[in-house]
C-alpha positions, 0 to 999 in steps of 0.5 A: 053243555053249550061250551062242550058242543062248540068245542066239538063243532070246532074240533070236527071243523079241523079234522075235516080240514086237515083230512081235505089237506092230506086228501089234496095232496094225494090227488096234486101227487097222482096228477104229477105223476099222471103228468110224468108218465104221460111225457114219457109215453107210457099212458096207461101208466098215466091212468093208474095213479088216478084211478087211486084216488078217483072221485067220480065227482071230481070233474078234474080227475074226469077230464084227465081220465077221458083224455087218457082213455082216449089217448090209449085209443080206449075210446068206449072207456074215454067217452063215459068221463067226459059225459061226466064231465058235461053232467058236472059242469053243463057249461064246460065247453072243453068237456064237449070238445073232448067227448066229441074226439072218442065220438068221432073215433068211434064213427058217431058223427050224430054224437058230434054233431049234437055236441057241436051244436050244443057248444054253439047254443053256448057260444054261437061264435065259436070259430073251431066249432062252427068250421068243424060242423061247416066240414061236417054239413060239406062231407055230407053235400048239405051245401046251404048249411056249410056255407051257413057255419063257413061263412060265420069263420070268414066274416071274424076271420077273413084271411083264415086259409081254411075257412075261406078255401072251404068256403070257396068250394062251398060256393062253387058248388052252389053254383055262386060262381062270382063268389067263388072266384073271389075267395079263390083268388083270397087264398091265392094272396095266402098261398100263392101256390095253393094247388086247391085255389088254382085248381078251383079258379081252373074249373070256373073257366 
């Protein structure tokens, strides 16, 4: 009897195996096709062979479909993937960069914002981040806390262009005159004819 059950263990073992092979080989097959039709331009094309063989427990297939939903400008359908996504893999920091795109499409800035710093909870050094809420905090003239998240670019990336015009500006309108023409001239040496750095250092005269 104990022989019988082993054997049986073992014979269930191998099926399972091989129906996780044949079930990975048709998932490795709608992503190549996904990939392909994606090339060509034809994204809901793209979707479909994944929709095949969706698992909402496959963070992979969710990634894709969001990317896919978002690049067909389907951004109500793109955001619910991707918050499976952060549900699958709480740390996964390409999930939130993705769902911050149809958040952002769809003009809920608190969503991004709230993404934002969740990353950085994550990872405090994350440049992209860190410039993209220092644009946020700018936009809404919260001058102290763009300069906050500027600064902590320009201190890892001194000769970023970016961060330093934008810090630049943020300083200026601080009323940190002194700091301003500093950065200002810094993004002159990277672009010598960079109309925003003249037109800065042309309003500290």
């Amino acid at each position: 009897m104990e022989i019988l059950k082993r054997t049986w263990v073992i014979l269930l073992v191998v099926f399972t195996m091989q129906a996780n092979a044949q079930d990975f080989e048709k998932i490795k097959e709608a992503f190549a096709t996904s990939y392909a039709q994606e090339k060509e331009g034809n994204i809901n094309k793209a979707i479909e062979p994944l929709l095949a063989v969706y698992d909402e427990n496959s963070y992979e297939i969710n990634l894709r479909l969001g990317w896919l939903k978002y690049s067909a400008g389907l951004f109500s359908e793109s955001l619910p993937y991707y918050q499976k996504c952060v549900k699958l893999k709480p740390l996964s920091i390409e999930a939130r960069l993705g769902l911050v795109n149809p958040a952002a499409a769809m003009g809920n800035w608190t969503m991004v914002e709230n993404q934002y710093l969740k990353i950085l909870e994550l990872d405090p050094q994350n440049s992209l981040v860190n410039y993209r809420l220092g644009l946020i905090y700018y936009g809404r003239e919260n001058y102290e806390l763009a300069k906050k998240y500027f600064t902590k670019v320009v201190n890892h990336y001194p000769f970023d262009y970016d961060s330093v015009i934008m810090l630049a500006w943020t300083n200026l309108k601080l009323g940190k005159t002194r700091e301003a023409k500093v950065l200002f001239q810094k993004a002159l040496l990277y672009n010598p004819e960079d109309a925003s750095a003249q037109q800065g250092l042309d309003d500290l005269k």
